[in-house]
NUZAMAR-259856 format. One line per field, with one value per residue (C-alpha): x, z, y; residue number from 1. Coordinates in steps of 0.001 Angstrom, whole numbers, plus 524288, in hexadecimal, padded with zeros to 5 digits. Layout:
REM NUZAMAR-259856
c1: (X,...)
c3: (Z,...)
c2: (Y,...)
num: (NUM,...)
***
This chain:
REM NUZAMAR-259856
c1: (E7E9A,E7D0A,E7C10,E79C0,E74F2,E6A0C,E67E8,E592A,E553E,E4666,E3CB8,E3636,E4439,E4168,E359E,E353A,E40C2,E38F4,E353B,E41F3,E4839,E3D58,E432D,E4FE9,E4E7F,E53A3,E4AE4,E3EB2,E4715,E4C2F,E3EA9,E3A69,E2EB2,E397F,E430F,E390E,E30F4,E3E4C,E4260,E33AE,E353B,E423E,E4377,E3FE9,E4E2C,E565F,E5891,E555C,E61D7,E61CB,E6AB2,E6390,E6C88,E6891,E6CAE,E68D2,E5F29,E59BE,E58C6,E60E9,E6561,E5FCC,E68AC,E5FA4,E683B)
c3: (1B0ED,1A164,19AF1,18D8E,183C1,17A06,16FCC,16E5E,15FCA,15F32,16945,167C7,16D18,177DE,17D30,1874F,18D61,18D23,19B96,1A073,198B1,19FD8,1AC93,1A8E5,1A2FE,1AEF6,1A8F8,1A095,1944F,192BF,194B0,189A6,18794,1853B,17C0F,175FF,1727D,16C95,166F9,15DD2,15939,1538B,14EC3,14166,13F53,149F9,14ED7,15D0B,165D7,174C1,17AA1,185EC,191D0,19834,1A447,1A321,19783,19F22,19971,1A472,19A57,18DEC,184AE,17A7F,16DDE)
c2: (E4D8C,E4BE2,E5971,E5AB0,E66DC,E64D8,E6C95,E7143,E75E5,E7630,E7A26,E6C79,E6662,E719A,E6FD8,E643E,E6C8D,E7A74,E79C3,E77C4,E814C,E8ADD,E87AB,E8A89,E94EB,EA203,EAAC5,EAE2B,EB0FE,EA387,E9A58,E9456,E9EC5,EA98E,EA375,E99C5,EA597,EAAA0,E9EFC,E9E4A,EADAB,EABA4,E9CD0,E9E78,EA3E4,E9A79,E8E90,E894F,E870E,E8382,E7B7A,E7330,E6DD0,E613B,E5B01,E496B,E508E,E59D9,E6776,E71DB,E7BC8,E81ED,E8D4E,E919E,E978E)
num: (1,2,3,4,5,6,7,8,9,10,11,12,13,14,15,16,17,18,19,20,21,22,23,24,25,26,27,28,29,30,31,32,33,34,35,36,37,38,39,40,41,42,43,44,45,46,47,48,49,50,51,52,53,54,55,56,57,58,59,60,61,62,63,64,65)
***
């Protein structure tokens, strides 16, 4: 088992992963829809930060900061 952590700064580096971070996500408040709604209201002013864990380069974890 390789695991690794990737560090995600744009939504375009994001994207191909956006489905699987909906199915890990344990409730509504952490899918994509929630925080990526979040994340485009208050950008202007911040920087993107989320840490992605993969397993062989498979995404199993996302922490959004």
């Amino acid at each position: 088992m390789n695991l690794s952590i990737k560090l995600i700064t744009s939504v375009a580096e994001l994207t191909p992963d956006l489905d699987t971070w909906n199915n890990l996500a344990s409730n509504p408040f952490l899918r994509w829809e929630w925080l990526g709604s979040w994340w485009h209201a208050y950008q202007s002013d911040h920087q993107l930060y989320i840490l992605a864990v993969e397993r062989d380069g498979q995404p199993i974890a996302f922490a959004p900061w």
